[in-house]
C-alpha positions in Angstrom: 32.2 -65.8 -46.3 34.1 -63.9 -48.9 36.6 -65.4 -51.7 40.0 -63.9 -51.8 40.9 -62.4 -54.9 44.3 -62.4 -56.7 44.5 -58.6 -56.1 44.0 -58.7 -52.3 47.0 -62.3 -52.3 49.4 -59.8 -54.3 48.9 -57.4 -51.7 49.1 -59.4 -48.1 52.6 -61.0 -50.0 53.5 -57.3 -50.4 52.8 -56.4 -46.9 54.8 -60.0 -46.3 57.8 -58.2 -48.0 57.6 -61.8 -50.0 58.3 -61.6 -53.7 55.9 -63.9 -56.0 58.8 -64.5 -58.4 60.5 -66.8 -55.4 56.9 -68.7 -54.7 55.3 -71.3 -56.8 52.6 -69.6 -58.9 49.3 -71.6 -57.8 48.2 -70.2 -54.2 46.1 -71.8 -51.2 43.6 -70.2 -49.5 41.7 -72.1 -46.6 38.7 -71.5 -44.1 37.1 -73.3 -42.1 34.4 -75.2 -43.1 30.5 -75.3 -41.4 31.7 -78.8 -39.6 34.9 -78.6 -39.2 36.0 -79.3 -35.2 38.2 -80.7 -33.4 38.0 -84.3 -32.1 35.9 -86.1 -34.9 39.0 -87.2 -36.7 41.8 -89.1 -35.7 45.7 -89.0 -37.0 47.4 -92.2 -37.3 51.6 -92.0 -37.4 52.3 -95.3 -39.6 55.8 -96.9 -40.1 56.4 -97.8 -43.8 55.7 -101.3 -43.3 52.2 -100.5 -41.9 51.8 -98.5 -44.6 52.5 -100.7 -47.1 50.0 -103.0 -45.0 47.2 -101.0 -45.7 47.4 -99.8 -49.1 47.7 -103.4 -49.6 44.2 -103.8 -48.6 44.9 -105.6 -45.3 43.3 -104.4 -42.0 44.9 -102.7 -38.7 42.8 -103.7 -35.7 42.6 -101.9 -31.7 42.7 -104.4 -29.1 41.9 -104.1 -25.6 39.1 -104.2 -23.1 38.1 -101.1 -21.1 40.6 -102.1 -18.2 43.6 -102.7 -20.6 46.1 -100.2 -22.8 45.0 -100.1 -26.1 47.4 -101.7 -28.8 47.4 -102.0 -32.4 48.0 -105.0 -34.1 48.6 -106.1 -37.8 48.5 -109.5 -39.1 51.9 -110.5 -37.5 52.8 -107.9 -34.9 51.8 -105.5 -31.7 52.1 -101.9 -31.0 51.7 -99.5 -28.2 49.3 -97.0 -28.9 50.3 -93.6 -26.8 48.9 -89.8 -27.5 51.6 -87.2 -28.4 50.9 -83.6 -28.3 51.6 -81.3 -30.8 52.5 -77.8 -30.4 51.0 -77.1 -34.3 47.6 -77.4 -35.1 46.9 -80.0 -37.3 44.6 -79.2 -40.2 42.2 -81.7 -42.7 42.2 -80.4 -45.5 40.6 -83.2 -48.2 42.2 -82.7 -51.9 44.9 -80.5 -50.7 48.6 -81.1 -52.9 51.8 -80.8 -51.5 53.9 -78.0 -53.4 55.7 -81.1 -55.1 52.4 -82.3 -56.7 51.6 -78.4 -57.7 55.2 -78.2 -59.3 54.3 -81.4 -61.5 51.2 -80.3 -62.6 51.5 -77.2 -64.8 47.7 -76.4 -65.3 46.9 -76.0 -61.4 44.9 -72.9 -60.6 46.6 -69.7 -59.8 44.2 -69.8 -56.5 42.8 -73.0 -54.9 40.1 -72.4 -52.4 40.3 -75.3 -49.8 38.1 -75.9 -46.7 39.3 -77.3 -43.7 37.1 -80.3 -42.5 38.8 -80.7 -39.0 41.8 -80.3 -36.7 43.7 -82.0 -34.2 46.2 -80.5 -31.6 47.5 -84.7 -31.0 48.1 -88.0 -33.1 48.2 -91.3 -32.1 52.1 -92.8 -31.7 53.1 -96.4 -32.8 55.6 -98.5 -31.2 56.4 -102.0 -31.6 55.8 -104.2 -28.1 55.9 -107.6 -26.8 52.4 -109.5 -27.7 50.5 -109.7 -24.4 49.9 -113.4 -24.3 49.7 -114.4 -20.5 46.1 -113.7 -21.0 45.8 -116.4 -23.7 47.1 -118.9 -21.2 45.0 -117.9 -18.1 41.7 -117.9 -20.2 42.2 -121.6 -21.3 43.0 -122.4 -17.8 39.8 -121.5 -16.3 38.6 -125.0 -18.1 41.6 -127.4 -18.8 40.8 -130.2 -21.1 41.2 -133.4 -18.1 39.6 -136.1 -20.6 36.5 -137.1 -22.0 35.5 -139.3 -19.0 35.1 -135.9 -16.8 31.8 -135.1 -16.0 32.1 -131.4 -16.0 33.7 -131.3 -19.6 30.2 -132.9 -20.7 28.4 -130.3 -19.0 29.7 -127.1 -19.1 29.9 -124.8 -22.0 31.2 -121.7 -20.5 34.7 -120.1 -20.2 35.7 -121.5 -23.8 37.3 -120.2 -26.4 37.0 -119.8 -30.4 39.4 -118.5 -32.1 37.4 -115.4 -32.9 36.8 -115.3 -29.1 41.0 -115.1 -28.4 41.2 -112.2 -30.9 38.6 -110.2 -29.7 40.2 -110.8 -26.1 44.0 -111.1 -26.1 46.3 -107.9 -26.9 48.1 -109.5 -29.7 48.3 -110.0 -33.4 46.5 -113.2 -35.1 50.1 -114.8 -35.9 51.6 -114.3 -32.6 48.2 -116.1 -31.2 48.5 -118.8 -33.3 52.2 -119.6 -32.6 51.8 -119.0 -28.6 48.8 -121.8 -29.1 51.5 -124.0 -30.2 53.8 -123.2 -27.6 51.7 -123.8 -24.8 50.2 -126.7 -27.0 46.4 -126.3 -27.3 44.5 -128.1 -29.3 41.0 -127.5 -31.1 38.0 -129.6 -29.2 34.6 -129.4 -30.8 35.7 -125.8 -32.5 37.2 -124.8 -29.2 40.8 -123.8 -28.0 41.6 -126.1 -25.3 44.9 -126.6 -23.0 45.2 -130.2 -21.6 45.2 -130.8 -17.9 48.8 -131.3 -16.5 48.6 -134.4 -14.8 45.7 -136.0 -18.5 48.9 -134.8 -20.3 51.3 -136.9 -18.5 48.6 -139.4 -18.5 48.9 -139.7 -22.0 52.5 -138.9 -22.6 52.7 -142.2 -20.0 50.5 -144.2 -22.4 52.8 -143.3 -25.7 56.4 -143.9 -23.6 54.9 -147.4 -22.4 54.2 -148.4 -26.1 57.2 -147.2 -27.0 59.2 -149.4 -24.6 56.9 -152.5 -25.0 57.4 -152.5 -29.0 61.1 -151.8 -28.8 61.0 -148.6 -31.1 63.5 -146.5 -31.8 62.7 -142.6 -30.2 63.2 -141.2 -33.2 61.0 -143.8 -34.8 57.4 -144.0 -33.2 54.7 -145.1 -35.6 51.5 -142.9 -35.7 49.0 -145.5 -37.1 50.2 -148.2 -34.6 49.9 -145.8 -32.0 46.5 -145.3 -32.7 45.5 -148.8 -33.3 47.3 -149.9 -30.0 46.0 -146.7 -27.3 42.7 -145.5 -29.1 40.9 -148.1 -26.9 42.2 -146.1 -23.9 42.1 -142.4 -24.9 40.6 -140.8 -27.9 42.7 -141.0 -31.2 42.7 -137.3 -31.7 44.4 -136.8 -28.1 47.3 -139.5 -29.1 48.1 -138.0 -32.1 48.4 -134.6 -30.3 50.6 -135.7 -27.9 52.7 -137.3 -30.0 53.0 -133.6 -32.2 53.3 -132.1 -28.7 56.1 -134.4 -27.8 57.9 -135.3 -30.9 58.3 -133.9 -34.7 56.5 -135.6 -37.2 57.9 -136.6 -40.6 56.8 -138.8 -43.5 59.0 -141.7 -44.4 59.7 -142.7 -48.3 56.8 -145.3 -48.0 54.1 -142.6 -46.7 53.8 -143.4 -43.5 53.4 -140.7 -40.5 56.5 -141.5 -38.0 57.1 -139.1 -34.5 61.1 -138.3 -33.8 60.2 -137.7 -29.9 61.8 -134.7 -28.2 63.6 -135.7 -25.2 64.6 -132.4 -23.7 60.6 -131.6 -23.7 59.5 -135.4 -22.2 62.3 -134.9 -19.9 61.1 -131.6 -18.6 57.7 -132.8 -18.5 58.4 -135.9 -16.1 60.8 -133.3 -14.2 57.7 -130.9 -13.3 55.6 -133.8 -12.7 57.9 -134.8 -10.0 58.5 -131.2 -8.7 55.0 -130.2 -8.5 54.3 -132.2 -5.4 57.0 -130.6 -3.1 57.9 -127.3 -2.4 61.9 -128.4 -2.5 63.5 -131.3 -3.5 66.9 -132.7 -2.6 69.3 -131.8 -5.8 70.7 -135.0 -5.8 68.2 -137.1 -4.7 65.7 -135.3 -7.4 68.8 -136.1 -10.4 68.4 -139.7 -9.2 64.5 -140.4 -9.3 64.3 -138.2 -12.4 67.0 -140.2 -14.5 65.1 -143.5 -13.6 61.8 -141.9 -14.2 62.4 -140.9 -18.1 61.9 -143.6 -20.9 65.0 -145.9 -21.7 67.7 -144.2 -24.0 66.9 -140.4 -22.5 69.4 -138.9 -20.4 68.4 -135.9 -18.0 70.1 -132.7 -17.9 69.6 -129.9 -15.6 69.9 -127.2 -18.6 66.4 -129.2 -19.8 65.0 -127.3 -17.0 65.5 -123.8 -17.9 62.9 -121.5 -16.5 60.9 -124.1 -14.9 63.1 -125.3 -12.0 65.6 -123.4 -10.2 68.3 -125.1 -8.4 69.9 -123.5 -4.5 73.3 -124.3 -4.8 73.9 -122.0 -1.8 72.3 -124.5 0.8 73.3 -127.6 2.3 72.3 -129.7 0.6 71.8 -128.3 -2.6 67.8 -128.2 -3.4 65.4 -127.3 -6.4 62.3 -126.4 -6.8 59.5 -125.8 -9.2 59.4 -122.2 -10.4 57.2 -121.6 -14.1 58.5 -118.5 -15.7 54.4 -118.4 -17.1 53.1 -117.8 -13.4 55.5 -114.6 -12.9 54.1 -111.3 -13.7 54.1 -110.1 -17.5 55.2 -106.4 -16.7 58.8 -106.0 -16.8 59.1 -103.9 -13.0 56.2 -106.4 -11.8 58.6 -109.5 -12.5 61.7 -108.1 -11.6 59.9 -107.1 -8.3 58.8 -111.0 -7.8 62.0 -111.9 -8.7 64.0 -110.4 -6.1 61.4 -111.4 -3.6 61.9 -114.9 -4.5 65.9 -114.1 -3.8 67.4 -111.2 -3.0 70.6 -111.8 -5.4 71.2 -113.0 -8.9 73.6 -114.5 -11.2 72.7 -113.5 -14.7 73.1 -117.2 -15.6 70.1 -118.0 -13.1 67.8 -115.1 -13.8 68.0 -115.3 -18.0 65.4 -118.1 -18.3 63.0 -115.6 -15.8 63.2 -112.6 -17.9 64.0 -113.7 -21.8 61.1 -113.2 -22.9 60.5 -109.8 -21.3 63.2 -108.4 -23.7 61.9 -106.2 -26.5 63.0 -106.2 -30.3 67.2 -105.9 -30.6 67.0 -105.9 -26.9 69.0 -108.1 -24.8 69.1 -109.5 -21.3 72.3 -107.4 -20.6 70.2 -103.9 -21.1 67.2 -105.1 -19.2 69.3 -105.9 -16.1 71.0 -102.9 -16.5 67.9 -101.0 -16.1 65.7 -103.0 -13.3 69.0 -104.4 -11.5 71.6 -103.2 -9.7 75.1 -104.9 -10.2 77.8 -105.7 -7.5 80.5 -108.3 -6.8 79.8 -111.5 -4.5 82.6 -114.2 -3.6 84.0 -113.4 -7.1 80.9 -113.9 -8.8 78.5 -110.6 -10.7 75.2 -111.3 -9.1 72.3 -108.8 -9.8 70.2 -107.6 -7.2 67.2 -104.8 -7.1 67.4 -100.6 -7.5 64.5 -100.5 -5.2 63.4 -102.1 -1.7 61.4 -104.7 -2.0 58.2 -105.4 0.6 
């Protein structure tokens, strides 16, 4: 392969009808080199903060099975990771400077010989997404913690979960993991993430509210030690004191001692979906009544407690509610909608917010979501939101 000279540059920028006086004086002239090809190296479009990310030594990790859309996820967030096409040929050149790095540096070489190493005619295309965490619930759900009394959980080793096991599995950043395992309150057992058994959980929420009533405390007083003391005969200590942080917020009083302020919206909903999981619909009124008498002393029930967990029929007579999780609706945003408007054909936005919240992306709010899966109209006075497209 021959090496231009300066003689034979002068002369293609005079066939160019260029003139050197207008061009910076260092020139760059590339060929290919003996491995150079196309599909060996990847280009990564980064976001400043990513960036910064990675020249600050932290790591950018690809998550997703063969089944699943890849996504990219840092320490705290989630992208979508889509191909975009490029009309220009992308070239890897290794060493090559920018003209603003050949202006600074007054001794460059009137001609640089570079080789190309590879090419690319695509690059991979960041965008920030939702975490896809129904996964992380559905895994711990093949083997819900139901007590240490139960046979199988003495047995069994299989479908459990490390934490190592969660990342390797579930499309979403380490942080966003670790706060959705507090949200749908899993606890560590013997190194592994477990979620408690519904009914074990109000089993033991049971034990803490009876103790609570027998003793006189105040809600927003509940003494972790005596807790122990009092229930670790009947359940193991590490599963009271997890209820109580799953239940109520724990302080530390001036003395040093561990007190609980208990959360009654989150009892109340508890005892609420306890009661609702047994029927398919419940009398509005008569369900207000038994729920009321069925929350500790001092708590007072409100139907707002029961945001995307319950929803209530005021259109028939009587009025009914039933039990409806927003976690067992599908995670896709046309898939949910599509359930959704199966479930009932129309909508008030006030209804269907707790059903699709969470589907709403960053800056995005419920109002521009319905606007694009819904369609709009006017009922008895009332908006109500129904869908663009039939439903089977």
């Amino acid at each position: 392969m021959s090496v231009r000279s300066r003689a034979e540059v002068d002369a293609t920028l005079q066939t160019a009808k260029l003139d050197p006086a207008e061009l910076l004086p260092a020139v760059t002239c590339i060929s290919f080199g003996p491995r150079a090809g196309a599909g060996e190296c990847c280009l990564l479009q980064l976001e400043p903060g990513l960036c910064a990310e990675l020249e600050a030594g932290r790591s950018l990790v690809i998550r997703g099975e063969k089944d699943e859309q890849a996504v990219l996820c840092s320490e705290d967030k989630t992208y979508d990771v889509k191909i975009a096409d490029t009309s220009n040929m992308l070239l890897f050149i290794p060493g090559c400077k920018t003209p603003e790095q050949l202006s600074a540096d007054p001794e460059s070489c009137n001609i640089i010989h570079s080789q190309i190493a590879g090419f690319s005619n695509n690059y991979w295309e960041l965008r920030r997404c939702r975490p896809k965490l129904k996964k992380l619930r559905k895994l711990l759900m093949e083997d819900p913690y139901a007590g240490p009394d139960r046979h199988e959980d003495q047995t069994l080793t299989h479908s459990r979960y490390t934490t190592e096991d969660l990342l390797s599995l579930v499309q979403a950043s380490e942080e966003e993991i670790l706060h959705q395992l507090q949200i749908i309150d899993a606890c560590k057992i013997e190194g592994y993430w477990r979620i408690l058994d519904f009914d074990y959980k109000v089993k033991l929420l049971d034990h803490v509210t009876q103790l609570i009533d027998s003793e006189s405390w105040s809600l927003s007083k509940v003494p972790l030690r005596i807790c122990l003391e009092e229930l670790g005969s009947l359940e193991p200590k590490e599963m009271i004191e997890h209820i109580l942080l799953s239940y109520g917020k724990k302080y530390v009083d001036d003395a040093g001692e561990v007190f609980f302020e208990m959360r009654e919206d989150k009892i109340c909903r508890a005892i609420a979906q306890m009661l609702l999981q047994n029927a398919v619909k419940f009398n509005l009124s008569e369900f207000q009544e038994v729920w009321q008498q069925s929350v500790p002393e001092g708590m007072t029930t409100r139907l707002d407690q029961l945001k995307g967990l319950a929803l209530v029929d005021k259109n028939s007579r009587p009025e009914t509610i039933c039990l409806l999780k927003v976690e067992d609706l599908p995670e896709d945003n046309q898939e949910r909608f599509n359930s959704l408007f199966s479930i009932r054909e129309k909508w008030t936005e006030v209804d269907i917010t707790p059903y699709i919240q969470d589907l709403c992306a960053e800056k995005q709010s419920v109002g521009a979501l319905l606007t694009k899966y819904a369609r709009c109209s006017m009922l008895n006075g009332v908006k109500v939101y129904n869908s663009r497209r039939p439903i089977s």
